[in-house]
C-alpha positions as CSV (number, residue, x, y, z in Angstrom):
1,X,-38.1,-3.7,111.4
2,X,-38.5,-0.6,108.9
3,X,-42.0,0.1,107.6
4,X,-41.8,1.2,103.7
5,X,-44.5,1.5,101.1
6,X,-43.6,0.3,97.7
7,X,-46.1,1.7,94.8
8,X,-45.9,0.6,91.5
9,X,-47.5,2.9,88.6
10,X,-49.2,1.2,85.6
11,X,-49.7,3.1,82.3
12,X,-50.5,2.4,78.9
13,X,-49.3,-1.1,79.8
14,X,-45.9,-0.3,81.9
15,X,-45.2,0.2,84.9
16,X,-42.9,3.3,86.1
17,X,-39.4,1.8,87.3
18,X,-36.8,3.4,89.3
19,X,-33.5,2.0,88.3
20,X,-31.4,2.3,91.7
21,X,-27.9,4.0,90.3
22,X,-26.7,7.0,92.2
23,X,-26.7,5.7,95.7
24,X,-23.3,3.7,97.0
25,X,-24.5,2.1,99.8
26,X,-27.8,1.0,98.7
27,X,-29.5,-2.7,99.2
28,X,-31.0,-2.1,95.8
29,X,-28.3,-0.8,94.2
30,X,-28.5,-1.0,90.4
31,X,-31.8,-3.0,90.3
32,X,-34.8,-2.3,88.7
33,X,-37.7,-1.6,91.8
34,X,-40.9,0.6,92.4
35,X,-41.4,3.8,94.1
36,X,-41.4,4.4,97.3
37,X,-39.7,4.9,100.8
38,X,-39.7,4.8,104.8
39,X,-42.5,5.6,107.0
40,X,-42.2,9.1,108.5
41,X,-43.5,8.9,112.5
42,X,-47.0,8.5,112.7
43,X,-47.7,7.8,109.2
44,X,-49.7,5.6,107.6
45,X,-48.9,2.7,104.5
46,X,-51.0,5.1,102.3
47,X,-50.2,8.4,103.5
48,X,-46.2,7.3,103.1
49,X,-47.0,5.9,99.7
50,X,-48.6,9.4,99.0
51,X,-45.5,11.0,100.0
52,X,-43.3,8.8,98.5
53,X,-44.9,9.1,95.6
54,X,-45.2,12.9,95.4
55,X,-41.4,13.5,96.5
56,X,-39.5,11.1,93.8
57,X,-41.7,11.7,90.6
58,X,-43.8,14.6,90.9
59,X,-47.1,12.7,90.7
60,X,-50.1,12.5,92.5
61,X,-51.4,9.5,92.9
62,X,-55.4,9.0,92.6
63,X,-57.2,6.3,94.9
64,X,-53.9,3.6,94.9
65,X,-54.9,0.0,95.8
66,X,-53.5,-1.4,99.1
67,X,-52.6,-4.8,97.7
68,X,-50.3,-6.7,100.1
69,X,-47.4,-6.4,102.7
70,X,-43.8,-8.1,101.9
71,X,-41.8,-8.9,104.8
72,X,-38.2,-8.7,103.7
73,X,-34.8,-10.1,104.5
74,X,-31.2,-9.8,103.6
75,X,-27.9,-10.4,105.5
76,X,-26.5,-7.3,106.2
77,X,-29.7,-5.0,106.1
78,X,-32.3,-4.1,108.2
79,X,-35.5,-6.3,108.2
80,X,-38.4,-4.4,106.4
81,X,-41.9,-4.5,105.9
82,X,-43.1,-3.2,102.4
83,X,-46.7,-1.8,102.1
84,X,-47.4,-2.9,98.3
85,X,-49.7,-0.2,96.4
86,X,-51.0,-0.3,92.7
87,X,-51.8,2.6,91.0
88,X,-52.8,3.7,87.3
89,X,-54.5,7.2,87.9
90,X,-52.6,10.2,88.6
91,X,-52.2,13.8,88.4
92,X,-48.7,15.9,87.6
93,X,-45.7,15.7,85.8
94,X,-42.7,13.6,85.9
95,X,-39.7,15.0,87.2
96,X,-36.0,13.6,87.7
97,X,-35.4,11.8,90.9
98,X,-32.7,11.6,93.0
99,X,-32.2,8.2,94.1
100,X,-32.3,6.9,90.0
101,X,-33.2,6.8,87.6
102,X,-37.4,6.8,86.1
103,X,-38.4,5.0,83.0
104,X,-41.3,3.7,81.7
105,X,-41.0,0.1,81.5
106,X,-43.5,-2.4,79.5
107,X,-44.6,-5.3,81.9
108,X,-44.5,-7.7,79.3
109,X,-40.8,-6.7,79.2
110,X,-39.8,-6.4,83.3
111,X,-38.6,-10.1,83.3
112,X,-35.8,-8.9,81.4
113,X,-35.0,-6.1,84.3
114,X,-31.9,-6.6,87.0
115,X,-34.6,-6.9,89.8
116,X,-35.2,-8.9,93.4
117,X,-36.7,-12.8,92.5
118,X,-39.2,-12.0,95.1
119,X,-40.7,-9.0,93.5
120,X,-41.2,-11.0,90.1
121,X,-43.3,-12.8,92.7
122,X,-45.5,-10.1,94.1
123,X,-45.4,-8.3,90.7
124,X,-47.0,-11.0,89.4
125,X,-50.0,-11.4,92.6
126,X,-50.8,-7.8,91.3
127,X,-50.9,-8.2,87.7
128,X,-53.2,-11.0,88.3
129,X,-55.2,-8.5,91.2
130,X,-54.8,-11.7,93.7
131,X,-56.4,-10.7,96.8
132,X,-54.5,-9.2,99.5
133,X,-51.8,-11.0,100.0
134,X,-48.7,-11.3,103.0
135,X,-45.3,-12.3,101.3
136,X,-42.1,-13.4,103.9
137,X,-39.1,-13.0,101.7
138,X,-35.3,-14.0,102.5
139,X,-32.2,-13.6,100.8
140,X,-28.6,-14.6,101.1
141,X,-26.5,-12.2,99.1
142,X,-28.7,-11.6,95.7
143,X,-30.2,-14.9,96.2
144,X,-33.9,-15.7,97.0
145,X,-33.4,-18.5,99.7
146,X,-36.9,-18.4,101.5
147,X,-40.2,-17.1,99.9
148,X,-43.6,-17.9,102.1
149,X,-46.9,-16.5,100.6
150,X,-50.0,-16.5,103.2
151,X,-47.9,-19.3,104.8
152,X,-47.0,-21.5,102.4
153,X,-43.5,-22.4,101.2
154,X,-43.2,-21.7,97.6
155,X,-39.5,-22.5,97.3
């Protein structure tokens, strides 16, 4: 299994979206996600979501919440564990990044976004600051065929 952290970046009611276009071989390719990337050796869920962060924008990010782990599966990929962070104090300046493209997208208008079902499910636990939470999410192609949240089924 892959360990990732996955940070999403709220401001003046958006979050910061990287649209997935200039990879080929890409499990995300041309959807809408957050920011964010694999676990260097001996890091930690923050300190990669620090990183992360840093490397594809240019920010700093300033005291992110930890808000829940999403345990992620799709034919033909690696399994991976994503280290959910929410964020909406930083330092820096945006700069291009090379895995997408960034854009400031309103929440109330993300529904409208090519994206994974199962992060309009964990987008939504963090809009509503739900506890800390454990999603298990599986996926046949593009479709969302098994979706467990602190063990139970909502599918």
């Amino acid at each position: 299994m892959i360990d990732t952290s996955l940070v999403y970046i709220e401001h003046q009611g958006c979050y910061l979206m990287l649209h997935r276009i200039k990879k080929e071989k890409d499990v995300n390719k041309d959807k809408w996600i957050g920011i964010g990337g694999k676990f260097l050796p001996d890091e930690t869920p923050l300190q990669c979501a620090l990183r992360e962060t840093l490397e594809e924008t240019g920010l700093t990010l300033i005291e992110p919440q930890y808000c829940g782990i999403v345990d992620f599966k799709s034919e033909g990929w690696p399994e991976e564990r994503m280290h959910l962070f929410w964020a909406d104090r930083f330092e820096g300046a945006l700069k291009d990044c090379d895995e997408g493209t960034l854009e400031w997208v309103p929440i109330a208008k993300m529904d409208e976004l090519p994206q994974w079902e199962g992060d309009r499910i964990f987008l939504r636990l963090m809009q509503k600051k739900a506890p800390f939470f454990h999603l298990e999410l599986a996926y046949q192609g593009d479709t969302l065929v098994k979706a467990i949240l602190n063990k139970k089924s909502l599918l």
